[in-house]
Structures are given as C-alpha cells and as structure tokens.
C-alpha positions in Angstrom: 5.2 232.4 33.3 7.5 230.2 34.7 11.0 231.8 36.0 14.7 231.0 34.8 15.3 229.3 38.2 12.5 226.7 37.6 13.6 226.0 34.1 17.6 225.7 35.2 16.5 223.3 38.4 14.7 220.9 35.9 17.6 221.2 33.4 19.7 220.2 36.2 18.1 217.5 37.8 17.6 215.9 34.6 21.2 216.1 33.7 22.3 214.8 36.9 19.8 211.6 36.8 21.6 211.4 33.3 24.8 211.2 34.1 24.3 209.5 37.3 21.1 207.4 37.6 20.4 209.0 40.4 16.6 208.3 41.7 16.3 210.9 43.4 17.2 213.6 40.7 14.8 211.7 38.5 11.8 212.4 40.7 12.8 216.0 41.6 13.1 216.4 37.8 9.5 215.1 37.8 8.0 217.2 40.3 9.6 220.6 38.4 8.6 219.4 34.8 5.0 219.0 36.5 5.2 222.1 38.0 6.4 223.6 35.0 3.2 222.1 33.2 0.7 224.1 35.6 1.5 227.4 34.3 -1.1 228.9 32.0 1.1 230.7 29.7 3.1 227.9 28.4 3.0 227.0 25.2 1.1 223.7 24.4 4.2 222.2 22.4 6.5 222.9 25.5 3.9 221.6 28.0 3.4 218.4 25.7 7.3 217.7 25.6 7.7 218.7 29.8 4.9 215.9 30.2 6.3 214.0 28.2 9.5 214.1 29.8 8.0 214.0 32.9 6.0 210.7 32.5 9.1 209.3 30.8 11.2 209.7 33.7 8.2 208.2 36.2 8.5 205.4 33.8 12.4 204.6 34.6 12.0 205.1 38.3 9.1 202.7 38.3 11.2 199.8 36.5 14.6 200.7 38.3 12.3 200.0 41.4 10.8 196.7 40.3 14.5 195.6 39.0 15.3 196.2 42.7 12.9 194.0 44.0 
C-alpha cells in the first residue's frame, strides 16, 4: 500500500504546479500519481481518478510545450 509520504509528495506537487504553473511540479506530480497507480492494493476508483489526474496533467505540459514553440 502506498505510504503517507507518496500521497503528501503528489498532493504537493500538484498544488504547487497549481498555484504556479510550474512544469516541473507537473511532471513530478505525474511520475508519483503513476507510481501511486502501480500498487496492487489500491482501490480501482482511486487508481482510475490518480490516472486520470495523471494523464490530465501530461496533457497541459504537452500544450504549454507546443504554445512555446
């Protein structure tokens, strides 16, 4: 099962990208919601929204990045 620390790190990266933009945050966000979808023991509600938030976030990074170019 995933551990307080994991949950709190994805919490926090999201907030930060959300009160910042920060592109960075977002994909650190990404990587611990996709870690947090590897456990076995999650429940498949809470997997579905991590993903979900997860591929929602790749989704802004991607278009921020195009924008740029």
């Amino acid at each position: 099962m995933p551990t307080d620390s994991l949950w709190a790190g994805a919490l926090s990266q999201l907030l930060i990208h959300q009160e910042t933009g920060c592109p960075h945050s977002a994909r650190h966000a990404i990587r611990l919601l996709d870690r947090l979808c590897e456990f076995d023991g999650l429940d498949a509600e809470v997997r579905a929204l991590c993903e979900r938030a997860s591929s929602r976030l790749d989704e802004r990074v991607e278009d921020r990045r195009a924008c740029a170019a």
